[in-house]
C-alpha positions as CSV (number, residue, x, y, z in Angstrom):
1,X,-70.2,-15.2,-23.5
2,X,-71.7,-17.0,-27.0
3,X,-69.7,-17.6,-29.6
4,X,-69.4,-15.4,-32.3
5,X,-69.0,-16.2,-36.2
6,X,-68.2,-14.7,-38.9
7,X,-68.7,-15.2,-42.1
8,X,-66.5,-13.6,-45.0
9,X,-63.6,-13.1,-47.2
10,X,-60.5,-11.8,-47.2
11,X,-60.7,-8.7,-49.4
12,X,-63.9,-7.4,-48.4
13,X,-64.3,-4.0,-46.9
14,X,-67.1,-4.5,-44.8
15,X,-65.8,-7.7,-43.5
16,X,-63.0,-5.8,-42.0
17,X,-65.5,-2.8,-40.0
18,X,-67.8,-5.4,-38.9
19,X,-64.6,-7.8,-37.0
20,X,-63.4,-4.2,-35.9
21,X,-66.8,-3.1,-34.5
22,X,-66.2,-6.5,-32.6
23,X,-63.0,-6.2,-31.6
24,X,-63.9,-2.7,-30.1
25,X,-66.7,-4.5,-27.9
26,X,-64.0,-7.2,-26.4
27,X,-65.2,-9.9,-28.9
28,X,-62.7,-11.4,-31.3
29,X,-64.8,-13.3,-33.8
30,X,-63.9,-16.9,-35.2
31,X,-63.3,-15.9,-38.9
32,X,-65.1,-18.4,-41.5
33,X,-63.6,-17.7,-44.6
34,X,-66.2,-18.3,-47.6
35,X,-63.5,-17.8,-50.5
36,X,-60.9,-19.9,-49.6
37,X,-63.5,-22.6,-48.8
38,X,-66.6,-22.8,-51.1
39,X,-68.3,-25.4,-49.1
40,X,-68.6,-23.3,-46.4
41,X,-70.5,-20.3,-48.6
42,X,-73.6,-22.9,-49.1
43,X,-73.5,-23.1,-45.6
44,X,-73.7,-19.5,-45.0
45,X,-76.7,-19.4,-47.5
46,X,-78.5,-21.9,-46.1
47,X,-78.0,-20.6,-42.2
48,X,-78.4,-16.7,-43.0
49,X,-80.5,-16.9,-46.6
50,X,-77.8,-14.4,-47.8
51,X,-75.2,-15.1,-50.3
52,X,-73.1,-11.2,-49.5
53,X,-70.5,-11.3,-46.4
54,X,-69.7,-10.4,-43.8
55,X,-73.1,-12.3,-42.1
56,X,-72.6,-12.8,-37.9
57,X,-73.9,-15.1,-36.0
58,X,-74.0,-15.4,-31.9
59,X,-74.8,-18.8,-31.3
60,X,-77.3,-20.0,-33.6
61,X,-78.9,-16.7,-33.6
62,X,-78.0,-14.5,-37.0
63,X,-77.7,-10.9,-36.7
64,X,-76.5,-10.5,-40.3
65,X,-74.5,-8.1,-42.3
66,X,-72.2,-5.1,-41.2
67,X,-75.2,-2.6,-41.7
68,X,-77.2,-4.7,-39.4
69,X,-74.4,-4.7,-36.4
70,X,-74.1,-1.1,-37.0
71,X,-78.1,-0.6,-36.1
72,X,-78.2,-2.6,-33.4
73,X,-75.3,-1.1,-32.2
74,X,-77.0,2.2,-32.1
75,X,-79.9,0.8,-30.7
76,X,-78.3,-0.2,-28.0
77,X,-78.5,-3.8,-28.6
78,X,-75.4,-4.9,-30.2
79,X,-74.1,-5.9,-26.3
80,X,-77.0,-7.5,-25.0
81,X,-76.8,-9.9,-27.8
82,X,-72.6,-10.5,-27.2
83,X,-73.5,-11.1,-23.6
84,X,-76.5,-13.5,-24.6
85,X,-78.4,-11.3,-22.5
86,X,-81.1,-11.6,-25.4
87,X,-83.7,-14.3,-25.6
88,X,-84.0,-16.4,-28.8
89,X,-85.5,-14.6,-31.8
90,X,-89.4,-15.7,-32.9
91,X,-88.5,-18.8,-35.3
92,X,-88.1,-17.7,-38.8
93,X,-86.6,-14.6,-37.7
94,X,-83.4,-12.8,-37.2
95,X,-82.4,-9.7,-35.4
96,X,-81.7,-6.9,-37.3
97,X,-82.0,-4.0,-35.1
98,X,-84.1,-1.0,-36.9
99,X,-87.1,-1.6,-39.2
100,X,-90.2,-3.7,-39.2
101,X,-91.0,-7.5,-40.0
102,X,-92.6,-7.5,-43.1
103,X,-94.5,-11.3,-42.3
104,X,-91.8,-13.1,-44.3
105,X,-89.2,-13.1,-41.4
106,X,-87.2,-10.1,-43.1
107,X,-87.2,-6.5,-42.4
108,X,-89.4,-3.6,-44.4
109,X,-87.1,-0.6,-45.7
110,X,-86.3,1.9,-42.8
């Protein structure tokens, strides 16, 4: 099983569904928290090119924010990624379930 991290703070909402949504598939994430440790928000915006939380990582691999579990959930591929069933993503890119690339390694509107 890879290791999953997670980004985020303490009072945010979507922090809390996304560790739940893990905790429902057996995974119990290690918890980075960005705002009682500054440092480690540059690092989050450096690895993920975000700066909003939660952002999840398997591995080295970023999946990104709560929305983006959800879709890959429902696409069905939320637990081939946990199980590092998954191959690595194209570099530059990041899986985030539903949409299309749009050349830039991020994905076009649904």
């Amino acid at each position: 099983m890879s290791q999953v991290r997670m980004y985020c703070t303490d009072s945010c909402p979507f922090c809390a569904k996304a560790e739940r949504l893990l905790e429902r598939k057996g995974i119990t994430p290690e918890k980075i928290r960005i705002d009682t440790d500054p440092e480690r928000f540059e690092e989050m915006v450096a690895l993920a090119g975000r700066d909003t939380v939660p952002q999840v990582f398997v591995g080295e691999r970023h999946l990104g924010g709560f929305d983006d579990l959800v879709d890959l959930d429902l696409d069905g591929e939320l637990d081939l990624l946990l199980k590092g069933a998954c191959g690595a993503a194209p570099a530059g890119r990041t899986a985030l379930g539903r949409g299309r690339w749009d050349g830039r390694g991020r994905r076009e509107a649904r």
